[in-house]
C-alpha positions, 0 to 999 in steps of 0.5 A, a space after each residue: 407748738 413747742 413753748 420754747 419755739 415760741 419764747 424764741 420767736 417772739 423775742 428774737 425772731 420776730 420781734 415786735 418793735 423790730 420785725 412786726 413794726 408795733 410799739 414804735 411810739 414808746 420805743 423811740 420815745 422812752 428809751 432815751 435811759 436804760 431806768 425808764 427803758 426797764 420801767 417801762 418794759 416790766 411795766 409792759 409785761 405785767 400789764 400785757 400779761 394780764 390783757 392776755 389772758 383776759 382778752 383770751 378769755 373774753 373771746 373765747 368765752 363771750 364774743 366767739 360763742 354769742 357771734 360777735 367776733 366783729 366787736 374783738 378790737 373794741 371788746 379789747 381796747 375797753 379791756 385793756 384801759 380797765 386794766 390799766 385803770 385797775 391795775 394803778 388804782 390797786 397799786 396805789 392803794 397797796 404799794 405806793 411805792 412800786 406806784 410811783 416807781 411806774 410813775 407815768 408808765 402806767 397810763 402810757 401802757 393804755 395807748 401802746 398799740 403792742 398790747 392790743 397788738 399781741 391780743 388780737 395775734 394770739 386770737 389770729 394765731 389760734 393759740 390756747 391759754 397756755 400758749 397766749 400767756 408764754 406768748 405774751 410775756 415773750 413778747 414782752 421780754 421781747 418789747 423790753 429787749 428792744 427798749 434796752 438796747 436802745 437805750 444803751 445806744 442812745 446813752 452812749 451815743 450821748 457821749 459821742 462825738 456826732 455830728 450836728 446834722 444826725 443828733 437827736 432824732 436822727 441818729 434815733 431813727 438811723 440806730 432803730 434801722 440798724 437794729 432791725 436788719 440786725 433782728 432780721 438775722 434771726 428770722 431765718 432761724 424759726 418763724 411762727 
């Protein structure tokens, strides 16, 4: 499949949060400010970028061969939390600040279900290693897309005038569903 075709499926056409309904927690959760929204989504890439590419390799190379294609969403758990895990202990150690600039969002990326999400899609979709990293920081882009524009709703929506009986999580979820008939648009487009 053309790369272009899949950096623009997964980022617009077929949205994680919006049309394939994953990373909803973190999505109505975080992005209640623009700078945590993007704290998180570079965080998202770079963690879903490297359980990519090592859960691709896991299966293709230790699970698919020995027949033990059952164990995949354990095999990539584990993976994923030993990422998490070596990717904070590296980054204290040699850049303290970027460190604390993740703060909490490190140890939240191990419970968000896009990760494992997107490992097990690039697995069901048969893509090779070339296709499973564009896919995956595509849909990173894509996550952080998402976070973004929520957030920069919800700071405005923080300044208007809304009624008592929508504010809060109300709004949230009414803006959330908006959004997502607005993604739905680009469905039609291209689908993978």
């Amino acid at each position: 499949m053309n790369l272009l075709a899949i950096v623009f499926v997964a980022i617009l056409a077929n949205n994680i949060v919006f049309n394939q309904f994953l990373g909803i927690c973190p999505y109505l959760g975080v992005s209640k400010r623009l700078e945590t929204s993007l704290g998180m989504g570079i965080a998202v890439t770079f963690v879903m970028a490297m359980a990519a590419i090592v859960t691709w390799v896991v299966y293709n190379y230790v699970l698919w061969p020995l027949h033990l294609e059952y164990l995949r969403t354990i095999a990539f758990i584990l993976i994923i939390a030993g990422l998490v895990q070596l990717v904070e202990t590296i980054l204290k150690k040699t850049n303290p600040t970027l460190f604390r600039a993740l703060g909490i969002f490190l140890p939240l990326i191990t419970t968000n279900c896009t990760i494992l999400g997107v490992a097990i899609l690039n697995i069901q979709a048969e893509h090779n290693i070339i296709e499973t990293v564009v896919y995956s920081i595509s849909v990173a882009v894509g996550f952080t897309l998402a976070l973004v524009i929520m957030a920069g709703i919800r700071e405005r929506l923080d300044l208007a005038n809304v009624s008592s009986y929508l504010r809060g999580a109300a709004v949230s979820l009414v803006t959330a569903g908006i959004l997502s008939l607005a993604f739905m648009g680009f469905s039609g487009m291209m689908t993978l």
